[in-house]
FIKOLZA-1660 file (N, C-alpha, C; in steps of 0.1 Angstrom, whole numbers, plus 5000, padded with zeros to 4 digits):
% residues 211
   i   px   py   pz ch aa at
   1 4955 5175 4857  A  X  N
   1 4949 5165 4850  A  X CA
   1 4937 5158 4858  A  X  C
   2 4929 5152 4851  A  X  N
   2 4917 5142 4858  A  X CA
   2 4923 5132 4858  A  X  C
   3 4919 5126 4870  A  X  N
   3 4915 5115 4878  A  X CA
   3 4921 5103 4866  A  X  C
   4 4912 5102 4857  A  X  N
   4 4909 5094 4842  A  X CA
   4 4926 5096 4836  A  X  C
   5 4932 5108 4832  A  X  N
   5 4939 5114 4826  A  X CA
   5 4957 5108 4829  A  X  C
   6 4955 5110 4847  A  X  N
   6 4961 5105 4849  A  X CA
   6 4964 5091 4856  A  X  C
   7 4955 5084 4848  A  X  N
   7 4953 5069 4850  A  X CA
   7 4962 5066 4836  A  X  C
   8 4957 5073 4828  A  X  N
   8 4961 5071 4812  A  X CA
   8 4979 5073 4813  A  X  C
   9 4982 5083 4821  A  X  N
   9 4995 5087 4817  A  X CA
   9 5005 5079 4827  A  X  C
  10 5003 5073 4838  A  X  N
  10 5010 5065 4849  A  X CA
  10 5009 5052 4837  A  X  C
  11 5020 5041 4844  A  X  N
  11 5026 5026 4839  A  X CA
  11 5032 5019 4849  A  X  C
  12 5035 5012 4849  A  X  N
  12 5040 5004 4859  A  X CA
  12 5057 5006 4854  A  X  C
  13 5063 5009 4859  A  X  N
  13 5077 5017 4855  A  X CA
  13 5086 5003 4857  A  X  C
  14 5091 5000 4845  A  X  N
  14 5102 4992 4845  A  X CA
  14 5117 4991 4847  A  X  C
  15 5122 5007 4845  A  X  N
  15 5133 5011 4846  A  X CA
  15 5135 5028 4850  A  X  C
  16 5141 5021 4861  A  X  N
  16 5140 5044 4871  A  X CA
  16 5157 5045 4868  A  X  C
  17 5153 5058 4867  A  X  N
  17 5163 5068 4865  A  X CA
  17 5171 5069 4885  A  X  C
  18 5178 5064 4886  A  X  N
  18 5186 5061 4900  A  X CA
  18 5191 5076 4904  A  X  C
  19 5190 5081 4897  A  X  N
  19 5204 5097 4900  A  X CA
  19 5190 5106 4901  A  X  C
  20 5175 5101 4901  A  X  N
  20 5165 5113 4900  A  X CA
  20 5157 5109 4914  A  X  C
  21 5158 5116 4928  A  X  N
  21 5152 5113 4941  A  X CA
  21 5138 5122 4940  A  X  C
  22 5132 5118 4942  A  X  N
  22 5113 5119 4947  A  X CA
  22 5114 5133 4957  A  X  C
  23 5114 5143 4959  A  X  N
  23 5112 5152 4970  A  X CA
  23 5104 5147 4982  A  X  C
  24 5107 5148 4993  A  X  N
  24 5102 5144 5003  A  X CA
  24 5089 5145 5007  A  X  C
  25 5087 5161 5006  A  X  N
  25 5070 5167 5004  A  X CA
  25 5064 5154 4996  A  X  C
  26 5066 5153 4983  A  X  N
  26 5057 5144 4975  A  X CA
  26 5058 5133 4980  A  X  C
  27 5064 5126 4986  A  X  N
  27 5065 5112 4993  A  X CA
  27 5053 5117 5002  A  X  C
  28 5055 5125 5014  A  X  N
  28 5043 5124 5023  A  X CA
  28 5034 5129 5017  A  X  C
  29 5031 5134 5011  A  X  N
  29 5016 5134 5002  A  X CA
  29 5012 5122 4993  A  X  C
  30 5021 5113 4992  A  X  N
  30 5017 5101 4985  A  X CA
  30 5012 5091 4999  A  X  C
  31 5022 5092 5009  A  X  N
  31 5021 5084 5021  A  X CA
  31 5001 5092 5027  A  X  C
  32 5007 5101 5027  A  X  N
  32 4992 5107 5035  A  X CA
  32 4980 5103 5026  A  X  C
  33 4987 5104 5012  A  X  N
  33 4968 5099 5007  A  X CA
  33 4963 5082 5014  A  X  C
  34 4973 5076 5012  A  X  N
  34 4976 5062 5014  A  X CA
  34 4963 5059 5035  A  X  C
  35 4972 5066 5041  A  X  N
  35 4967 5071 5056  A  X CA
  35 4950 5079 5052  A  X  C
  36 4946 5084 5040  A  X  N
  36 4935 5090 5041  A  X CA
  36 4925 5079 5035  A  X  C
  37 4928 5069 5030  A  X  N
  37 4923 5059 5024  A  X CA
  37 4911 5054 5035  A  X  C
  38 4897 5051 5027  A  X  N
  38 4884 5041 5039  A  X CA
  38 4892 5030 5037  A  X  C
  39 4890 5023 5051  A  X  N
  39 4892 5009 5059  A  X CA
  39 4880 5003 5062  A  X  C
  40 4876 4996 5063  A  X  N
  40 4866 4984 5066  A  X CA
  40 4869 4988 5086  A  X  C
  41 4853 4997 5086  A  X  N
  41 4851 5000 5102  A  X CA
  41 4862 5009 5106  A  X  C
  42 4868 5014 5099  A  X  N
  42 4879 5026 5100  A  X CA
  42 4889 5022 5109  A  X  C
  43 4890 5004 5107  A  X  N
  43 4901 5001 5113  A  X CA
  43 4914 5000 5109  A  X  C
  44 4917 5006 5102  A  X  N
  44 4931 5008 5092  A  X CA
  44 4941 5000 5095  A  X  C
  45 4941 4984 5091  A  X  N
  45 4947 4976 5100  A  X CA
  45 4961 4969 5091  A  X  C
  46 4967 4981 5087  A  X  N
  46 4982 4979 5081  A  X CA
  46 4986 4992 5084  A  X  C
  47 5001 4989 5081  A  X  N
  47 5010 5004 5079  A  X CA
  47 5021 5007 5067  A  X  C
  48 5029 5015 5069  A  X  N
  48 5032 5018 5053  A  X CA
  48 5046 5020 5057  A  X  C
  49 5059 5006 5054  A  X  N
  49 5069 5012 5057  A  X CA
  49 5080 5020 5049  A  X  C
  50 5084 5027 5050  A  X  N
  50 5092 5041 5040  A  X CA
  50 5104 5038 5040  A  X  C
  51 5112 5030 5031  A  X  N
  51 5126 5027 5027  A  X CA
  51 5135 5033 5019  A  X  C
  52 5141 5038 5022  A  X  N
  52 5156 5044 5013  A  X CA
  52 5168 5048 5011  A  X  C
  53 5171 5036 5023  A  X  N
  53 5184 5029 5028  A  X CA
  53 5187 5018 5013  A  X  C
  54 5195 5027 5010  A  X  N
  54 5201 5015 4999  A  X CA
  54 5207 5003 4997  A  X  C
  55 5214 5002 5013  A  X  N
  55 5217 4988 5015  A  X CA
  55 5202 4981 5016  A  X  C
  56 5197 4980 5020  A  X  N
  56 5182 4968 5024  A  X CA
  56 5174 4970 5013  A  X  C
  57 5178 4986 5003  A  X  N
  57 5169 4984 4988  A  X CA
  57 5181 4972 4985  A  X  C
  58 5189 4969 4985  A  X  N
  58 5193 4959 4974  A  X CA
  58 5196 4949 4982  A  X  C
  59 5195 4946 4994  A  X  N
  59 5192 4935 4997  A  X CA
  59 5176 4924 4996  A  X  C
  60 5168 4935 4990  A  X  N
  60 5157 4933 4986  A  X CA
  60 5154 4925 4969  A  X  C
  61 5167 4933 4964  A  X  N
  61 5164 4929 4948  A  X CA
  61 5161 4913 4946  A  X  C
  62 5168 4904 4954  A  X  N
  62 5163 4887 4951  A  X CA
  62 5148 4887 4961  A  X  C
  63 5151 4890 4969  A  X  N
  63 5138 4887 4975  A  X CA
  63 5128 4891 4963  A  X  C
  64 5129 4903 4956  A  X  N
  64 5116 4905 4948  A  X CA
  64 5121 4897 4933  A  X  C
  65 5119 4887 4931  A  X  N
  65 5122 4883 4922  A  X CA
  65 5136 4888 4908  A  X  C
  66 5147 4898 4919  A  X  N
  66 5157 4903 4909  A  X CA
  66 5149 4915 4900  A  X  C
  67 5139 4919 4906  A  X  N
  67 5134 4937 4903  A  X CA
  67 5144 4946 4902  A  X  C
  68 5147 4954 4896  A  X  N
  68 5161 4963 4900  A  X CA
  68 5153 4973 4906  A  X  C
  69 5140 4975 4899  A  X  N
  69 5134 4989 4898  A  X CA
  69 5134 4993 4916  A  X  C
  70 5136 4981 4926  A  X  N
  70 5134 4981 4941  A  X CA
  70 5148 4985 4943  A  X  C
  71 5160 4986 4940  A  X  N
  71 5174 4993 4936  A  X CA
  71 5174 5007 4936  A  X  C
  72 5166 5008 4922  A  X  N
  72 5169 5020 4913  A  X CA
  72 5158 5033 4917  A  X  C
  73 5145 5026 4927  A  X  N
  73 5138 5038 4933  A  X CA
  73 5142 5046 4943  A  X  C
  74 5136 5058 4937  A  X  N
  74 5141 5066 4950  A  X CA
  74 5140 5063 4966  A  X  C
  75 5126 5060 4965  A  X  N
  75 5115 5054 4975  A  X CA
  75 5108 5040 4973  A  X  C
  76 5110 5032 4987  A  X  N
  76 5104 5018 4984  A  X CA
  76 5091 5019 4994  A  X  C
  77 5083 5018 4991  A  X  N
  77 5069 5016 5002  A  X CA
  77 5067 5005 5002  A  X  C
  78 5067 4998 5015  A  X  N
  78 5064 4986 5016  A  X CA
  78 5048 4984 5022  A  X  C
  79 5037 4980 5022  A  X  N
  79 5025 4980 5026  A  X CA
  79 5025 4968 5035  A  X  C
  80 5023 4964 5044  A  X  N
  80 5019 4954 5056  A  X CA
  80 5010 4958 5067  A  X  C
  81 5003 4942 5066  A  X  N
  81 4988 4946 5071  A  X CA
  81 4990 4942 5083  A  X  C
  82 4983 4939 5094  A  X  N
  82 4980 4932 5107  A  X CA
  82 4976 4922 5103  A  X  C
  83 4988 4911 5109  A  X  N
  83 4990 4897 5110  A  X CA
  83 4973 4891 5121  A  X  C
  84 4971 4898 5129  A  X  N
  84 4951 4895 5134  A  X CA
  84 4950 4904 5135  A  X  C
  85 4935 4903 5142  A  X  N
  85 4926 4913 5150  A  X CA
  85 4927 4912 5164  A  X  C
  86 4934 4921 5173  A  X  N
  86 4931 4917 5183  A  X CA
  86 4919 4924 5191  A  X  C
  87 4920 4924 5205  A  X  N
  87 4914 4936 5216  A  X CA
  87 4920 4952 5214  A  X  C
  88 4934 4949 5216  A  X  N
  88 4941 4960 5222  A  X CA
  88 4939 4972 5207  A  X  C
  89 4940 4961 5199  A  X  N
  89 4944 4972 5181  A  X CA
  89 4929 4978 5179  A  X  C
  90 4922 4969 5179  A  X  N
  90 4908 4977 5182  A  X CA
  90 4903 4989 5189  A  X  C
  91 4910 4984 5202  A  X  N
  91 4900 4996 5210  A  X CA
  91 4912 5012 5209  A  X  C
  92 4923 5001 5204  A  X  N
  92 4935 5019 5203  A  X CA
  92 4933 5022 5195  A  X  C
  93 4922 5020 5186  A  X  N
  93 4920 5030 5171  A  X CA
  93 4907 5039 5172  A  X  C
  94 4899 5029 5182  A  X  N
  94 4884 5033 5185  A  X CA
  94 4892 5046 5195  A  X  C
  95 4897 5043 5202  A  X  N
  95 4904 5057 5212  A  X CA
  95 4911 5066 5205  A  X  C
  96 4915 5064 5194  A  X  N
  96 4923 5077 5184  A  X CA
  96 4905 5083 5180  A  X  C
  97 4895 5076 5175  A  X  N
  97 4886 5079 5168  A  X CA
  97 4878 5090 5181  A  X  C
  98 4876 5090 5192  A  X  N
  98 4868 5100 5203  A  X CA
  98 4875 5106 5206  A  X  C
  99 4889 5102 5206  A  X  N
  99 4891 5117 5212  A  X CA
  99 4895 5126 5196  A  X  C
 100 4891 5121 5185  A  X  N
 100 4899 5133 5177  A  X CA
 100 4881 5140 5173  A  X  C
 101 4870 5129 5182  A  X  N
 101 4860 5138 5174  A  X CA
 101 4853 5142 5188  A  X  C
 102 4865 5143 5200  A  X  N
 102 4859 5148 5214  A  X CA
 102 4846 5143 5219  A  X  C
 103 4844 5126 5218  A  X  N
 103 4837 5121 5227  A  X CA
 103 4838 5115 5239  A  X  C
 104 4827 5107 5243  A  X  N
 104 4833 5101 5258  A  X CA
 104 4836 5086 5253  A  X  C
 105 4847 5085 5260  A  X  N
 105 4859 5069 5257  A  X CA
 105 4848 5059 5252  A  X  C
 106 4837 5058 5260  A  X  N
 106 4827 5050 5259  A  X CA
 106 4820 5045 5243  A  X  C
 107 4819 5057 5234  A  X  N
 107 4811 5062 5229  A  X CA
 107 4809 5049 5216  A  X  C
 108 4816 5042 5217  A  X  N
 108 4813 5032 5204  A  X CA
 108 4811 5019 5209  A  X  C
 109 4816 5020 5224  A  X  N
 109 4815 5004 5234  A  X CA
 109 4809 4994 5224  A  X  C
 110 4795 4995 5224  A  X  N
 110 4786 4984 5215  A  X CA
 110 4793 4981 5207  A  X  C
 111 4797 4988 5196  A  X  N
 111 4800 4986 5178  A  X CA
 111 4816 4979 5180  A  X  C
 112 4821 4982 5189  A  X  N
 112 4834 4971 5190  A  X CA
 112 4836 4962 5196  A  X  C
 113 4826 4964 5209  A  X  N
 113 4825 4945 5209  A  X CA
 113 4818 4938 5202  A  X  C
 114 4809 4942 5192  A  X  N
 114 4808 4935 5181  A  X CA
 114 4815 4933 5173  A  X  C
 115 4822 4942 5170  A  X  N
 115 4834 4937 5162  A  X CA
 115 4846 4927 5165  A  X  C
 116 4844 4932 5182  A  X  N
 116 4857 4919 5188  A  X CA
 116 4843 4907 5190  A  X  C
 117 4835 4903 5187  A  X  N
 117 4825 4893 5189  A  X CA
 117 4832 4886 5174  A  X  C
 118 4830 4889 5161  A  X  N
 118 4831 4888 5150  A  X CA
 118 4843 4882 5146  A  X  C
 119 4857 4893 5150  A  X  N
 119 4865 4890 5144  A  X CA
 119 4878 4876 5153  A  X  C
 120 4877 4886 5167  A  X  N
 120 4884 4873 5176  A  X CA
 120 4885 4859 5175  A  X  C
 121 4876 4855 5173  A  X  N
 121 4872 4841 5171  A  X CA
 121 4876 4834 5160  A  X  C
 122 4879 4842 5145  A  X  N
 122 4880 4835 5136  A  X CA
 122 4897 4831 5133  A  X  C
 123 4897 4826 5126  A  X  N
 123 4913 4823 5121  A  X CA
 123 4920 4829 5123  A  X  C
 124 4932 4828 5124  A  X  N
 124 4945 4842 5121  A  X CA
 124 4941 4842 5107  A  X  C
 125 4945 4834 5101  A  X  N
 125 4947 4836 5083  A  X CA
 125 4935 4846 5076  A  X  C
 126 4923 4840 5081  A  X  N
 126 4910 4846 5078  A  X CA
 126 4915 4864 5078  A  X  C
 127 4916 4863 5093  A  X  N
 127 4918 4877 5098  A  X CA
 127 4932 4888 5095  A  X  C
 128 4941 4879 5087  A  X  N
 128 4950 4889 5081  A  X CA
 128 4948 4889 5063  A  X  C
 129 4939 4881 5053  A  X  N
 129 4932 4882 5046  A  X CA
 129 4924 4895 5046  A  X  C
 130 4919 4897 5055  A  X  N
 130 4911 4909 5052  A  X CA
 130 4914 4918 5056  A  X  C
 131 4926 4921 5064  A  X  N
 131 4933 4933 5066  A  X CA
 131 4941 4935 5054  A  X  C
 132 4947 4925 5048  A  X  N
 132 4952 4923 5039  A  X CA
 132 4945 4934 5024  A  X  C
 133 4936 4931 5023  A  X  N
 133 4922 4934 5016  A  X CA
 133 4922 4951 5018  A  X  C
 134 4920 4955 5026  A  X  N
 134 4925 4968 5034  A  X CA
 134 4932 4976 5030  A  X  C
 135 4943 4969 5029  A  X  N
 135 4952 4979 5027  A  X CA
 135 4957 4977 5013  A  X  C
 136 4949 4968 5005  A  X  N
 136 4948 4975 4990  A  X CA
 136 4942 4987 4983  A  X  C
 137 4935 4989 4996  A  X  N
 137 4930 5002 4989  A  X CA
 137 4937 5013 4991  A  X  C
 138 4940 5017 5002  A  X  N
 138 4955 5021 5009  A  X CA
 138 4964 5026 4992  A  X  C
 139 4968 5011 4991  A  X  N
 139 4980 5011 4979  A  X CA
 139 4976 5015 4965  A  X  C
 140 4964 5017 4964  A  X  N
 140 4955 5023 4949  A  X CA
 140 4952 5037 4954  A  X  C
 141 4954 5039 4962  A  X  N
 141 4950 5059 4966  A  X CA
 141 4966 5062 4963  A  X  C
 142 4979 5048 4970  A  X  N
 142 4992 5060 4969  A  X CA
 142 4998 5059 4949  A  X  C
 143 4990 5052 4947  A  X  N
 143 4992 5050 4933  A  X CA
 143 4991 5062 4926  A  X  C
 144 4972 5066 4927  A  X  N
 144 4971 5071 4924  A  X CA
 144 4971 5086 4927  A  X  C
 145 4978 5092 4939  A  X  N
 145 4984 5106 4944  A  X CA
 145 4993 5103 4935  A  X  C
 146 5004 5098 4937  A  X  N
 146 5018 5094 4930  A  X CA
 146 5015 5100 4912  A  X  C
 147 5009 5095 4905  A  X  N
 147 4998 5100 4894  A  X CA
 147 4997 5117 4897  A  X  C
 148 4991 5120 4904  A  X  N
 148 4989 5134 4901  A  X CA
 148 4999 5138 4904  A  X  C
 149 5009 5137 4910  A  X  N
 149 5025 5141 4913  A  X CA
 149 5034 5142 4903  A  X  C
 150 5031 5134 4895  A  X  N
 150 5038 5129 4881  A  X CA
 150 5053 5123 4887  A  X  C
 151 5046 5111 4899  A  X  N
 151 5059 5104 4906  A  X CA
 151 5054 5091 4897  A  X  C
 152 5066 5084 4895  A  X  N
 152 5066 5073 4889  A  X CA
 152 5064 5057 4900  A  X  C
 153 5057 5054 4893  A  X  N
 153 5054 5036 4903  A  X CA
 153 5054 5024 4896  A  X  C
 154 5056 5015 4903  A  X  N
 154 5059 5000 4901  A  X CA
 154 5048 4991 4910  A  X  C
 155 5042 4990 4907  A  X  N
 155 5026 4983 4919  A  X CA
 155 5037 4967 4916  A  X  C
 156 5040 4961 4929  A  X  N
 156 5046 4947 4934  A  X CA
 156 5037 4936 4943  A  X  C
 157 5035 4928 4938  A  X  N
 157 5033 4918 4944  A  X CA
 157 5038 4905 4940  A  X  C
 158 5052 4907 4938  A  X  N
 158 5060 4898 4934  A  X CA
 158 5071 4895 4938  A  X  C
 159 5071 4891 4950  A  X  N
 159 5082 4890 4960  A  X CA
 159 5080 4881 4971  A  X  C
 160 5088 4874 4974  A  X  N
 160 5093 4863 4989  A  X CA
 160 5085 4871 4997  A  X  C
 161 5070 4868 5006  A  X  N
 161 5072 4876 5015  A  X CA
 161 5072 4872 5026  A  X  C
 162 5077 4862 5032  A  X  N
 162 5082 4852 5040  A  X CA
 162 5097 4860 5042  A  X  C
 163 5105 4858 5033  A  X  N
 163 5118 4865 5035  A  X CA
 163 5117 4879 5035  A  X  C
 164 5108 4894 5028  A  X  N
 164 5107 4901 5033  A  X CA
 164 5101 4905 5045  A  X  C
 165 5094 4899 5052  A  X  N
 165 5091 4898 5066  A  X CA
 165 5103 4898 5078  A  X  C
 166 5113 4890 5070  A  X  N
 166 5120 4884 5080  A  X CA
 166 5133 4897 5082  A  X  C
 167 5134 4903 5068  A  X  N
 167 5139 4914 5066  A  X CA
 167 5141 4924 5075  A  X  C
 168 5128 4925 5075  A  X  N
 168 5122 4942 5080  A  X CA
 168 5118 4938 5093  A  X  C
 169 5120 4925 5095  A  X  N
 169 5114 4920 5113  A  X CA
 169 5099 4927 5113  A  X  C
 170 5089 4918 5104  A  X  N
 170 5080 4924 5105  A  X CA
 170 5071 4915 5117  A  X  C
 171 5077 4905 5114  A  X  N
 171 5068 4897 5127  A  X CA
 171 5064 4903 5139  A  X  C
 172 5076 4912 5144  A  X  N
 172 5077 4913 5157  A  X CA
 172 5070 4926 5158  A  X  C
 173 5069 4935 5149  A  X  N
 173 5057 4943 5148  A  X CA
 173 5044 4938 5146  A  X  C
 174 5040 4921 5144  A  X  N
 174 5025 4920 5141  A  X CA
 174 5026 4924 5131  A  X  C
 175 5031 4923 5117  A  X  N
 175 5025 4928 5105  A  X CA
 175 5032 4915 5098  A  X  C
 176 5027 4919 5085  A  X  N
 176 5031 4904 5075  A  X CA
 176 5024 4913 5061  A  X  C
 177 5040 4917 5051  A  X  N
 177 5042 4920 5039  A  X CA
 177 5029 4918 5030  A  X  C
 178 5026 4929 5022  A  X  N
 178 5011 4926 5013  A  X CA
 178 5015 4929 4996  A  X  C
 179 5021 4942 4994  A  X  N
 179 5030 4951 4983  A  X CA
 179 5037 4955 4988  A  X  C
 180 5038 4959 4974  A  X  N
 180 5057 4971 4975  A  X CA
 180 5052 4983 4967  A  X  C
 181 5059 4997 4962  A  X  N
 181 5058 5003 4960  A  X CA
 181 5068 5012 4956  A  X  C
 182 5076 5006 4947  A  X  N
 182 5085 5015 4942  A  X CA
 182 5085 5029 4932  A  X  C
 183 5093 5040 4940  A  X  N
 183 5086 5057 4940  A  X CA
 183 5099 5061 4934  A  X  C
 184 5096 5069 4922  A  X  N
 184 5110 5071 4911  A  X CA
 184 5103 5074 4899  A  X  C
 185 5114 5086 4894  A  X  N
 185 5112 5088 4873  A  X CA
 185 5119 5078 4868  A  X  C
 186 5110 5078 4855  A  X  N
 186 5114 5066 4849  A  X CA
 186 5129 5069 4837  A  X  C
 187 5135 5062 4834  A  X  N
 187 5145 5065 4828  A  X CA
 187 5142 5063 4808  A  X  C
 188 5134 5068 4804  A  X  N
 188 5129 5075 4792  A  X CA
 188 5136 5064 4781  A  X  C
 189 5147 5067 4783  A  X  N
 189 5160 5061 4776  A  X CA
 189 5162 5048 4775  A  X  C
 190 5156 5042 4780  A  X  N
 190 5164 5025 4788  A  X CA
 190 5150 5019 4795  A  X  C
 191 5136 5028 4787  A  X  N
 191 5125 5019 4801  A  X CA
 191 5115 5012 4783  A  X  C
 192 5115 4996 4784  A  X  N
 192 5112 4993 4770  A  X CA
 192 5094 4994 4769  A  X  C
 193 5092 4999 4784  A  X  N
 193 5076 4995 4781  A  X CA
 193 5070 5012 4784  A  X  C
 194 5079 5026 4782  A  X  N
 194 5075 5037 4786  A  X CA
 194 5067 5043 4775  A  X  C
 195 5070 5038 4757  A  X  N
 195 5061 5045 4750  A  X CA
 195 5049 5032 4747  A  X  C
 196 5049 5021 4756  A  X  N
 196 5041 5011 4748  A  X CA
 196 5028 5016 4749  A  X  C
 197 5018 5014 4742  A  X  N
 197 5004 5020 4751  A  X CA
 197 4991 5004 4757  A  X  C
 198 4985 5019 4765  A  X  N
 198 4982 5005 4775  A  X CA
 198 4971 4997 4768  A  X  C
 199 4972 4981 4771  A  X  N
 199 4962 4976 4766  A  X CA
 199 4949 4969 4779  A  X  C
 200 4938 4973 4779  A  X  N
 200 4929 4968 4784  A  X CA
 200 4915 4963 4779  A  X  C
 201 4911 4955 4783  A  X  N
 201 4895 4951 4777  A  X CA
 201 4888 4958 4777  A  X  C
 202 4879 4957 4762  A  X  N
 202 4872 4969 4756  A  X CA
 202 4862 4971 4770  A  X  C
 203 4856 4984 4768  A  X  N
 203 4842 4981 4777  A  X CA
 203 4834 4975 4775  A  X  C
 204 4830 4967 4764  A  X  N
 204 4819 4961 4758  A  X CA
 204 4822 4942 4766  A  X  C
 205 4835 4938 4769  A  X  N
 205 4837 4934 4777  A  X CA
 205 4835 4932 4793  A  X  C
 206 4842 4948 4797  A  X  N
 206 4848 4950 4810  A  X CA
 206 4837 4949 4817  A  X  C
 207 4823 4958 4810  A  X  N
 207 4811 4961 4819  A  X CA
 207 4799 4953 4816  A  X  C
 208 4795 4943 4831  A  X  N
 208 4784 4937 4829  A  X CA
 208 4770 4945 4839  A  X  C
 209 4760 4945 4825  A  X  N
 209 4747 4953 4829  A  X CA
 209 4741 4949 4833  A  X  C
 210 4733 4949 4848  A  X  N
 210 4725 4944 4847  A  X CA
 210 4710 4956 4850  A  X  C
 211 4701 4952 4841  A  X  N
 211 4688 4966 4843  A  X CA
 211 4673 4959 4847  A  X  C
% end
């Protein structure tokens, strides 16, 4: 299917089929698209954690506002971004970046201390906002692999993330909760919004021209 096609045919899945597990392959090809996603300066400044420990899925269900579907998925993806910007996360990304395209360590010196010029200085909040930002795009590529997979998803941002943080001890990794991503077939039978069809604003709306 296209791109378009299977935009049409994904929903935001209200009820998973619990006895139906995601293949593993198709998880990391959802996870990998997510990892192949552009970042702002190719600093990729979140990570993507992989849940399917069923105790901590259902210790999650209040945290997420009493979601079952965080239960009933096969797979929970959690998205969390970098809580700042520092020195060290910088220059250890700039050093994955030469040696994977075999230059000298040096080779970007300028363009990241401009960037630690820029970013250091400003707020934490500021600076996890836009990592934040980041790794939404991230979460619209695993959506959209997931789509061509014909894996079923639930896009979350509706959850404690103060208490999921505290959860998953994300503090202490430097990260701080953005989405979720619950990965499962939907249960056909029992999901009330699986034949609804989607409603969005016409184009005549959606698209402003300017010529």
């Amino acid at each position: 299917m296209s791109l378009l096609e299977q935009a049409k045919w994904r929903y935001a899945t209200k009820k998973f089929d619990p006895s139906k597990k995601v293949d593993q392959k198709l998880v990391d090809q959802i996870v990998e698209a997510a990892r192949m996603a552009p970042t702002s300066s190719g600093l990729q400044p979140f990570k993507v954690i992989v849940i399917t420990n069923e105790k901590v899925k259902k210790e999650i269900v209040p945290i997420a506002w009493e979601q079952q579907q965080v239960a009933d998925c096969s797979h929970l993806l959690v998205f969390a971004a970098w809580d700042n910007y520092t020195e060290e996360r910088i220059d250890h990304i700039y050093g994955i970046t030469t040696e994977a395209r075999e230059q000298p360590a040096d080779r970007y010196k300028d363009y990241t201390d401009r960037l630690k010029s820029i970013y250091l200085p400003r707020p934490d909040e500021e600076n996890f906002a836009h990592a934040a930002r980041q790794s939404y795009i991230a979460f619209a590529y695993a959506i959209a692999m997931a789509a061509e997979l014909k894996v079923d998803t639930t896009p979350m941002e509706g959850f404690d993330n103060d208490a999921l943080d505290k959860l998953l001890n994300l503090s202490e990794k430097g990260l701080r909760s953005v989405t979720m991503l619950p990965l499962g077939y939907r249960d056909e039978a029992n999901d009330w919004l699986v034949n609804m069809k989607k409603a969005r604003h016409p184009q005549s709306e959606f698209i402003i021209e300017i010529k």
